[in-house]
C-alpha positions as CSV (number, residue, x, y, z in Angstrom):
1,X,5.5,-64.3,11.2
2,X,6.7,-60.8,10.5
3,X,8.1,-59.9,7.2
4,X,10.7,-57.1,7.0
5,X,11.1,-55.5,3.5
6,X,14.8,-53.7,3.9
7,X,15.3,-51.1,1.0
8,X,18.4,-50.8,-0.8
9,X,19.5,-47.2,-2.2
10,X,21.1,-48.2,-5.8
11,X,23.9,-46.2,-7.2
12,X,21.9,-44.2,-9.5
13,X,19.3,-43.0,-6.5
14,X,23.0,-41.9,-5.1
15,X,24.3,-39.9,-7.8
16,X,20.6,-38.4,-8.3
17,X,21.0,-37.6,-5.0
18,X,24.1,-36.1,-5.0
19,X,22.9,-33.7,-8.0
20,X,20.1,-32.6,-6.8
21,X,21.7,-31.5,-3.7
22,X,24.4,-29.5,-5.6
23,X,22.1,-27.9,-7.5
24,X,20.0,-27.0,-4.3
25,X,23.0,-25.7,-2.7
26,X,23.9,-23.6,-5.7
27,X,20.5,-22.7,-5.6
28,X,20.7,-21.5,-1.8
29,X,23.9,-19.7,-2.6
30,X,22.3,-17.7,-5.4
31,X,19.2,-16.8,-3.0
32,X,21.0,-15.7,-0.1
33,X,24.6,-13.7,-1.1
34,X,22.6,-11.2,-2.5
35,X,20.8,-10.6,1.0
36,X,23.8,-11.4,2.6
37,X,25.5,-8.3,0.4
38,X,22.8,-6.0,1.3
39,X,23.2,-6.8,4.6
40,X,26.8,-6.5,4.6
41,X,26.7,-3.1,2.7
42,X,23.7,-1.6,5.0
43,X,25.9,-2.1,8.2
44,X,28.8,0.0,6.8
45,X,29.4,4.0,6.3
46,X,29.4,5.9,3.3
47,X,33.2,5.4,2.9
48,X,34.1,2.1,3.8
49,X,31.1,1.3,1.2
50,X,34.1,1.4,-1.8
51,X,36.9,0.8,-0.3
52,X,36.0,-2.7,1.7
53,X,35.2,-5.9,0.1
54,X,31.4,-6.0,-0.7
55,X,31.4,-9.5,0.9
56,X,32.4,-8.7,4.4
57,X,32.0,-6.0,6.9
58,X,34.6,-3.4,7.1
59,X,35.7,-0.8,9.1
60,X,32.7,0.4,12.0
61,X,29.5,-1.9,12.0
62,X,27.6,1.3,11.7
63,X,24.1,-0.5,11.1
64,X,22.2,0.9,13.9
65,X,23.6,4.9,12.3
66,X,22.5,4.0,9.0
67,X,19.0,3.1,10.2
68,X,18.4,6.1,12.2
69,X,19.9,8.2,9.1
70,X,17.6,6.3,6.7
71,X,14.3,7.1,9.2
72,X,15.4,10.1,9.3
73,X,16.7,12.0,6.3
74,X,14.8,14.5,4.8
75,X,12.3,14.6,7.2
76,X,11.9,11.2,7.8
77,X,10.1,10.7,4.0
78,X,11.3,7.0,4.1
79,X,8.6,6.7,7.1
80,X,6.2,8.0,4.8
81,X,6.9,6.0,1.9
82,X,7.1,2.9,4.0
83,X,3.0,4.3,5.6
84,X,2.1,4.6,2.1
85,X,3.4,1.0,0.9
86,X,1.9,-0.3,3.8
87,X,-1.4,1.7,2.7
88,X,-1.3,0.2,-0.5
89,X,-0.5,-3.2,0.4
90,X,-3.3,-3.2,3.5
91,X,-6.4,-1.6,1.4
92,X,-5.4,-3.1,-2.4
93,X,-3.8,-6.4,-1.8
94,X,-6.5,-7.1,1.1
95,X,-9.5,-5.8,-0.9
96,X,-7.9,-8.2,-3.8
97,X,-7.4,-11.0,-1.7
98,X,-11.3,-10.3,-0.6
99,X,-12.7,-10.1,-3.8
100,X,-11.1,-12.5,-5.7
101,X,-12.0,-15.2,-3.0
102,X,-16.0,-14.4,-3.1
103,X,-15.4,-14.2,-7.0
104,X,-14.0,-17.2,-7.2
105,X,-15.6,-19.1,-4.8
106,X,-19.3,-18.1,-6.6
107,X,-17.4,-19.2,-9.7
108,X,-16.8,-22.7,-8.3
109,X,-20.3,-23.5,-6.5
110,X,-22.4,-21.5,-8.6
111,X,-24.1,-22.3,-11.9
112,X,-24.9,-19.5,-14.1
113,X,-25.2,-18.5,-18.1
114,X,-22.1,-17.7,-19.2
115,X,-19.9,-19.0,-16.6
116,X,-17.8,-20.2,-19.4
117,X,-17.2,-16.8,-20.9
118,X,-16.5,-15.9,-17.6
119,X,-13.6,-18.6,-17.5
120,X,-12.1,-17.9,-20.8
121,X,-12.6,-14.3,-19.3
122,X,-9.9,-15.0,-16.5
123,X,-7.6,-17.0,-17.9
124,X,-7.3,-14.1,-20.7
125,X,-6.4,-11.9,-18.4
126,X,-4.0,-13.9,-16.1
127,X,-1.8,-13.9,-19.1
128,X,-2.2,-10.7,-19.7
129,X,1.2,-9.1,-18.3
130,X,0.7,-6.0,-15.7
131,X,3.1,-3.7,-17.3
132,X,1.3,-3.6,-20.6
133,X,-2.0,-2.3,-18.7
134,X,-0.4,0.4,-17.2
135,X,-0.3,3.2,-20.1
136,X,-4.1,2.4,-20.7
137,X,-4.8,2.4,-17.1
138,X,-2.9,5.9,-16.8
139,X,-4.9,7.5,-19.3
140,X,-8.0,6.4,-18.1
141,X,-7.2,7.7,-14.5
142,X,-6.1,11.0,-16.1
143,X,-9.5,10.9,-17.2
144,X,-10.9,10.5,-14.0
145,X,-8.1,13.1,-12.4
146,X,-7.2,10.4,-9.9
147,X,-3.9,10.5,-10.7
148,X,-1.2,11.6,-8.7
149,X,-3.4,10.2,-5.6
150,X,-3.8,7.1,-3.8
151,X,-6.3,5.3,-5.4
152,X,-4.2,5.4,-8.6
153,X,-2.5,2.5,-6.5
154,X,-5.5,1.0,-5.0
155,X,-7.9,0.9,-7.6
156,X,-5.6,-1.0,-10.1
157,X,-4.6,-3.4,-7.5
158,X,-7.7,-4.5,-6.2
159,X,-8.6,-6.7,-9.0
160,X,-6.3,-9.9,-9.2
161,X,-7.4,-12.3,-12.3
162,X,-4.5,-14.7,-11.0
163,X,-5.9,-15.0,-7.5
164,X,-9.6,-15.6,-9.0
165,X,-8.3,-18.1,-10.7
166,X,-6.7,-19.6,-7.9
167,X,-9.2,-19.2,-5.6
168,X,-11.7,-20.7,-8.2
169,X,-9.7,-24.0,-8.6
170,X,-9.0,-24.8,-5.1
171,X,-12.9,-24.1,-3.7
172,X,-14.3,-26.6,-6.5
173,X,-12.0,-29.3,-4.2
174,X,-11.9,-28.1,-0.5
175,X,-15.7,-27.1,-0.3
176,X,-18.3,-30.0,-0.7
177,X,-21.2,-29.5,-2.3
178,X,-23.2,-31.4,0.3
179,X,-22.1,-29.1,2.9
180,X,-23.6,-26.1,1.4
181,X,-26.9,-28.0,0.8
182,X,-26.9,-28.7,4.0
183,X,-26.7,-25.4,5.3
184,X,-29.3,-24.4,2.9
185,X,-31.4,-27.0,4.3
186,X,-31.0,-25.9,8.1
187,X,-31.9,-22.3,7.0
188,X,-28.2,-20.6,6.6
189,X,-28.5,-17.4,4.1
190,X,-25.9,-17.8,1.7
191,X,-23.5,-15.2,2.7
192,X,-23.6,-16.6,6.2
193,X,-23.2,-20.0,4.7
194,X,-20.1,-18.3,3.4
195,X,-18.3,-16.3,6.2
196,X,-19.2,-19.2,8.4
197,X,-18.4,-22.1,6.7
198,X,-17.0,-21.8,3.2
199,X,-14.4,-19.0,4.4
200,X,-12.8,-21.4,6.6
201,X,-12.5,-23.8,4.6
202,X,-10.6,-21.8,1.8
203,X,-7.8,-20.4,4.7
204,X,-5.0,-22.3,2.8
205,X,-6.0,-21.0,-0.4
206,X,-6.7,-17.2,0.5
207,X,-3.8,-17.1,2.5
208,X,-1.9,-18.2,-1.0
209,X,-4.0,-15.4,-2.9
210,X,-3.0,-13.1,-0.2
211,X,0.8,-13.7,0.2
212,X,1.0,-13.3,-3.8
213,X,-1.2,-10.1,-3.5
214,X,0.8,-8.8,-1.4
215,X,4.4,-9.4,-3.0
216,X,2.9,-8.2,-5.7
217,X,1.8,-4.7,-4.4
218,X,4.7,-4.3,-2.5
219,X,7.2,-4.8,-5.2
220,X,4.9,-2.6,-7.7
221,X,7.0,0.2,-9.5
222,X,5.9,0.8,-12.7
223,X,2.4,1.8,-12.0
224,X,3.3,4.2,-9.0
225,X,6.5,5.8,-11.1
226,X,3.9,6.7,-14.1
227,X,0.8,7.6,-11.8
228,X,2.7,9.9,-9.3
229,X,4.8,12.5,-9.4
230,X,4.2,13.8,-5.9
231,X,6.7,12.1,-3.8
232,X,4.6,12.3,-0.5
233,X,2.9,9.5,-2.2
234,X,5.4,7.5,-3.4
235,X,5.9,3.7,-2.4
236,X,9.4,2.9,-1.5
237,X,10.5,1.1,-4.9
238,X,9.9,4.8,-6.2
239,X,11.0,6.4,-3.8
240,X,14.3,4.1,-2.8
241,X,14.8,4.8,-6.8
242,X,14.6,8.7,-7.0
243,X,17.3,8.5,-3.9
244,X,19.4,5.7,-5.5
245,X,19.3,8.7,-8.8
246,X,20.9,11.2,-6.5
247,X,23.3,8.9,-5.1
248,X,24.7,8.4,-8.5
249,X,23.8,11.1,-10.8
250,X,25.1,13.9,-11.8
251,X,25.9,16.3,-8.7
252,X,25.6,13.2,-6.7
253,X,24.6,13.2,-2.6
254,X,26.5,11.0,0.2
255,X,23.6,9.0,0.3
256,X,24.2,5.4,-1.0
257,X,24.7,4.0,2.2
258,X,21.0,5.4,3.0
259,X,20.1,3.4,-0.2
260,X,21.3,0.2,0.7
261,X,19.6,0.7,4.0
262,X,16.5,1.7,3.2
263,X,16.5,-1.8,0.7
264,X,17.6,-3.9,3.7
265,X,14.7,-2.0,5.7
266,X,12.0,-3.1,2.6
267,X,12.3,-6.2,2.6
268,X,11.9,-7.5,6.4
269,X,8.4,-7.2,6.0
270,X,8.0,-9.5,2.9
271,X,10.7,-12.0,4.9
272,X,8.6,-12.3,8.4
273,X,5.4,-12.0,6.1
274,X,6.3,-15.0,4.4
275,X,7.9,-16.8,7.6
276,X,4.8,-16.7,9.1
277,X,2.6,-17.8,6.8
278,X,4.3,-20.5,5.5
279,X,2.7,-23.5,6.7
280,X,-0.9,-21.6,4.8
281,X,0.9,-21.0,1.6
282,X,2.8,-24.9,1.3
283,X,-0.8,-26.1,2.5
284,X,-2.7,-24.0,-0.3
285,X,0.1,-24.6,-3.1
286,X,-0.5,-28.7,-2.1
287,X,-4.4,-28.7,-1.4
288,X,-6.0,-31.3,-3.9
289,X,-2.8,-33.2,-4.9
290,X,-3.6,-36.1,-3.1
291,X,-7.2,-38.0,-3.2
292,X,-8.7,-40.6,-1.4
């Protein structure tokens, strides 16, 4: 005999259900007018930019212009800001994504003296915010006369306490400790153990680390804008800034359209970055919330 259990949605599931899709819709709406705007904006010339409505195209869809004006003013510098973001985001948010997985992964399966200080050690610095390190961390490179060079950007964003910390708490889960003693047992060195076996089995999570690394680089201003003054090196948040300042200061350039551009440009890379990884990230932001 079967049984069939029929469910019934009350009123009260209904009206939760209506709210929460309002406020995901208002939600939606506040996430995508503002790219919509920008993309709006990018595809349009430096005059129809005030003198159409900012929420529809106007006048000559002159996107494919604008582009090849933003690549290409002043020398193409935009291309070089863009090969120095990508410099930055490649060497730092990698080599951050790198160490703070073998950091935290020795945290998790290792016992040591003072792994606790260690902890308390992380999670000090996690909440820690970025911006108040920078003044120490520029006179310390002034020091070193690093700044106004590269590695004033790497250096400072190779270490990530917040993807330690991540990293840390998702390998005490994903990695048994009965599959490391059994490598030990076949033989396996313990940095094989780990680019072999450990490595893969922390994909979800460093794929996380990374895509936060990497947002994070990316979108970093206030480090490059007190560590360079040599525009060659500038990132594009710096350098899409010193632009947007001739746009619209005194003895201001024709430029703005290049502005808007060049933002529209920046942020394709973060968009298909996050496209596709995103079946890693949701994986890694989920791993350990359900146990057998």
């Amino acid at each position: 005999m079967n049984t069939r259990t029929y469910a019934h949605t009350s009123p009260t599931h209904k009206r939760k259900s209506l709210v929460l899709t309002l406020v995901m819709s208002v939600y939606l709406l506040y996430t995508l007018v503002p790219l919509f705007w920008l993309f709006v904006n990018a595809s349009k010339t430096q005059e129809n930019l005030f003198t159409t409505f900012g929420l529809w195209f106007g006048g000559d869809f002159a996107l494919w212009d604008n582009i090849v004006d933003t690549l290409t003013y002043n020398d193409g510098i935009f291309v070089r800001w863009l090969g120095n973001t990508l410099l930055y985001v490649v060497v730092g948010a990698g080599g951050a994504t790198l160490l703070a997985t073998m950091a935290g992964y020795g945290l998790a399966k290792y016992n040591f003296k003072g792994r606790k200080i260690y902890f308390a050690v992380v999670l000090g610095a996690v909440a820690v915010p970025g911006t108040a390190l920078a003044v120490p961390t520029f006179l310390l490179f002034s020091q070193m006369g690093l700044t106004n060079t590269p590695w004033a950007i790497i250096i400072p964003s190779l270490i990530s306490p917040f993807g330690l910390y991540l990293i840390w708490v998702y390998a005490t889960d994903a990695i048994p400790t009965e599959l490391l003693e059994a490598a030990r047992m076949d033989g396996a060195s313990e940095i094989r153990t780990f680019f072999t076996i450990s490595i893969r089995l922390l994909v979800p999570g460093i794929v996380t680390v990374l895509l936060f690394a990497v947002v994070a680089t990316w979108n970093n201003y206030f480090l490059p804008l007190i560590m360079l003054s040599d525009p060659n090196w500038y990132p594009l948040t710096v350098g899409l800034n010193q632009w947007n300042a001739q746009a619209t200061g005194a003895g201001a350039q024709p430029i703005y359209n290049l502005v808007l551009t060049g933002a529209f440009l920046s942020i394709i890379p973060i968009v298909v970055s996050f496209l596709l990884l995103q079946r890693f990230w949701q994986s890694g932001l989920t791993a350990g919330s359900v146990k057998e």
